[in-house]
C-alpha positions as CSV (number, residue, x, y, z in Angstrom):
1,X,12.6,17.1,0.8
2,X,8.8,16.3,-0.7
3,X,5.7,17.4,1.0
4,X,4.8,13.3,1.2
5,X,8.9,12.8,2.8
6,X,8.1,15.4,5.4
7,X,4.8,14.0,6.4
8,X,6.3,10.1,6.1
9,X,8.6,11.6,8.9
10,X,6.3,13.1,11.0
11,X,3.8,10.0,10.7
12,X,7.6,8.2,12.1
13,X,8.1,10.7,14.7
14,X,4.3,9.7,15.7
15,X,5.2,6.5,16.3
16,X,8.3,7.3,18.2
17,X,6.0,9.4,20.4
18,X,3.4,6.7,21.2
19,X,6.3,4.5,21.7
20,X,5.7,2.1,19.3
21,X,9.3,2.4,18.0
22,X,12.5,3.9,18.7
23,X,14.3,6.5,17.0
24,X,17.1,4.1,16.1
25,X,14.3,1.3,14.4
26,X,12.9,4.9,12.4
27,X,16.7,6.1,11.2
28,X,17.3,2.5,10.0
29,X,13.6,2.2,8.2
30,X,14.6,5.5,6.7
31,X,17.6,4.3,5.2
32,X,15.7,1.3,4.0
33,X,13.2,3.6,2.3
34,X,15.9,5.4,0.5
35,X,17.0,2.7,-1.2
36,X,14.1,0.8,-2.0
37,X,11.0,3.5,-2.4
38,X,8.6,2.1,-0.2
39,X,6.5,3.9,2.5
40,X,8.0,4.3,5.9
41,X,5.3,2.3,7.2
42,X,5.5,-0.6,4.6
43,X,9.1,-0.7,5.5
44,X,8.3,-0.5,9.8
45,X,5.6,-3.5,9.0
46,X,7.9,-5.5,6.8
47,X,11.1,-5.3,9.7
48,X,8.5,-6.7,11.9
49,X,9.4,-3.4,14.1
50,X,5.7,-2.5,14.5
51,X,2.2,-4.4,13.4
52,X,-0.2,-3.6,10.9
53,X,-2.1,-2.2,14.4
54,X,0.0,-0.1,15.2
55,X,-0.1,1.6,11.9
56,X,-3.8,1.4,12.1
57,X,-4.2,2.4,15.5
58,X,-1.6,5.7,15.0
59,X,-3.9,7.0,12.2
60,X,-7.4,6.6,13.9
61,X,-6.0,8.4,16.9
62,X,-4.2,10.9,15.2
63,X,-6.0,12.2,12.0
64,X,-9.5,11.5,13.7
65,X,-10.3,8.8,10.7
66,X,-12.8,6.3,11.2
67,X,-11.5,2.5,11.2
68,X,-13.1,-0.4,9.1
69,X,-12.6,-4.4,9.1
70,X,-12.0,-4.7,5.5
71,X,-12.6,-7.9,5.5
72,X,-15.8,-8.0,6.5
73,X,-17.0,-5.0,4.1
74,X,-18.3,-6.3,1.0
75,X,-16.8,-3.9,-1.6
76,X,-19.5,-2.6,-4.2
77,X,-18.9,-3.3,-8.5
78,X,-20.0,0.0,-8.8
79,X,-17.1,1.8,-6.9
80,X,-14.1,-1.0,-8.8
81,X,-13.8,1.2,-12.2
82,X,-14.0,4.7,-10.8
83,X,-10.5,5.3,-9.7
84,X,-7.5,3.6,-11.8
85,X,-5.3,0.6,-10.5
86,X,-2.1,2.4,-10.5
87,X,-3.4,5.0,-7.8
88,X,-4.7,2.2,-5.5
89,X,-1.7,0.3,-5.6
90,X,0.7,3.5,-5.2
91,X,-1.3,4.6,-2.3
92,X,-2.2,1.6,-0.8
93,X,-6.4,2.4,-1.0
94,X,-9.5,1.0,-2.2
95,X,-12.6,2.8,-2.9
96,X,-15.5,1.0,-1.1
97,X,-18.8,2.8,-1.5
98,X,-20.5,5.8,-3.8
99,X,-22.8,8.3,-2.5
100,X,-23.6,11.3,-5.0
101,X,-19.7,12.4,-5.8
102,X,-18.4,11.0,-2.9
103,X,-16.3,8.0,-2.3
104,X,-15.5,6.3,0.4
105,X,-11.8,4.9,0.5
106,X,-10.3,2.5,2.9
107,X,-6.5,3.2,3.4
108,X,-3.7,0.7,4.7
109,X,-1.0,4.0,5.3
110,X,-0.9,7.3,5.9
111,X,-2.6,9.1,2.8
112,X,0.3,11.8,1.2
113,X,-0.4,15.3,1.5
114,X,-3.2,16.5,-1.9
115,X,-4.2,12.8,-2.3
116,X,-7.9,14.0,-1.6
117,X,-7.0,16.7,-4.0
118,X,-5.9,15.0,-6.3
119,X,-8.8,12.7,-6.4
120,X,-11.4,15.4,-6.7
121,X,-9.3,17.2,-9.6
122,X,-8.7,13.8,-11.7
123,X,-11.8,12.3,-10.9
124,X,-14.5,14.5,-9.8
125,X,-15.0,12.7,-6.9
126,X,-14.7,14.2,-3.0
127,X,-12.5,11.2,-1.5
128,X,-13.7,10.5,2.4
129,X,-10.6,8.4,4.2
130,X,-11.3,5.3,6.4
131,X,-8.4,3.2,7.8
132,X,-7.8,-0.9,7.5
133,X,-4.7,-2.7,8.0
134,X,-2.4,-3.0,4.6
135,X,-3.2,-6.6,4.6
136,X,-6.9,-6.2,3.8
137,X,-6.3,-3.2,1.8
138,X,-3.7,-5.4,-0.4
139,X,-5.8,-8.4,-0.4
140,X,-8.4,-6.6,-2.1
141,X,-6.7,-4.7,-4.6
142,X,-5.7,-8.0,-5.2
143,X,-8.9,-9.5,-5.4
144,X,-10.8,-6.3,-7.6
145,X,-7.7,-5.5,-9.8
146,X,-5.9,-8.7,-10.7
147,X,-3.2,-7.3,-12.6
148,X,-2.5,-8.2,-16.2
149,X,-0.7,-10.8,-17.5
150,X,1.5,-8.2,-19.3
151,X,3.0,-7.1,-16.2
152,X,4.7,-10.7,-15.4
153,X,6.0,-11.1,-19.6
154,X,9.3,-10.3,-18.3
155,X,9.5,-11.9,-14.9
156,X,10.5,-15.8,-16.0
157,X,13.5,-14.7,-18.2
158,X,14.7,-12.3,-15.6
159,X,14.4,-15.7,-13.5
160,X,16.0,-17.7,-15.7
161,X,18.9,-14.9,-16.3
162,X,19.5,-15.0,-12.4
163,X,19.2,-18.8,-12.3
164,X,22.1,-18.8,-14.7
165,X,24.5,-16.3,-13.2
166,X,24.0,-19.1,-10.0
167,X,25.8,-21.6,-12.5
168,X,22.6,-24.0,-13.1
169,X,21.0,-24.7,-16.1
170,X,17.3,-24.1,-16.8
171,X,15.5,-26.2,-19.6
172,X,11.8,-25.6,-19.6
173,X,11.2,-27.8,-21.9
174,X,12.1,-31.1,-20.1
175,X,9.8,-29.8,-16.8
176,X,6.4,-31.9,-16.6
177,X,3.2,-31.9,-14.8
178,X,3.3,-35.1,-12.6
């Protein structure tokens, strides 16, 4: 088991604590994570087992991080190029503010074990954590680093393959604007 898998689990076995969730909602999340990849709490949210809150709420009170409404924070140019897309989106974060060579990072999950470390190798930047629900942290990933039109090329014919596995037919070319 990975240093992020143990911690995942003991971020779950928070939650079961505070009574947020049960042990039986966790063991079936789990399973769900196996199979798809996603972070326990992505998976908890996603159920509708527990809010975005409750996430929220668990990290605040139990890694001491400061909480921010994303929403409201207007999220400076300077910071958008300084740590790459990928990361953000993999770790559900968004860099919000520079001072010197620290950054300030709003996170929608709990941050994996040597993210901070990671950060400060890669990028020579100290990373300091504050929490937002994954909704805000998503909508402006979203919003800073649209991703590329490359990423889609394959998404209509994987469509269309499905569509036609279903039995119907798909002709593009007879679709109009109306």
């Amino acid at each position: 088991m990975t240093t992020a898998t143990r911690e995942r689990r003991l971020f779950a076995e928070i939650l079961i604590r505070e009574g947020i969730t049960s042990a039986d909602t966790v063991k079936k999340a789990l399973q769900i994570q196996s199979r798809t990849g996603e972070p326990i709490e992505e998976v908890l949210v996603q159920e509708g087992n527990v809010s975005e809150w409750d996430i929220a709420r668990t990290l605040v009170k139990h890694y001491k991080l400061p909480f921010i409404p994303l929403h409201r924070y207007a999220i400076l140019k300077e910071v958008i190029g300084l740590l790459p897309p990928q990361l953000l989106r993999e770790h559900s974060m968004i860099p919000m503010d520079r001072f010197g060579n620290t950054i300030t990072i709003a996170i929608g999950r709990n941050p994996e074990p040597g993210l901070k470390e990671h950060i400060l190798e890669a990028h020579g930047l100290h990373a300091s954590f504050f929490v937002a629900t994954l909704t805000d942290v998503t909508n402006a990933i979203n919003l800073h680093y649209p991703r590329p039109f490359s990423e889609f090329d394959g998404l209509l014919t994987d469509v269309k393959q499905s569509f036609k596995q279903l039995g119907g037919e798909w002709d593009l070319a007879s679709e109009t604007d109306e």
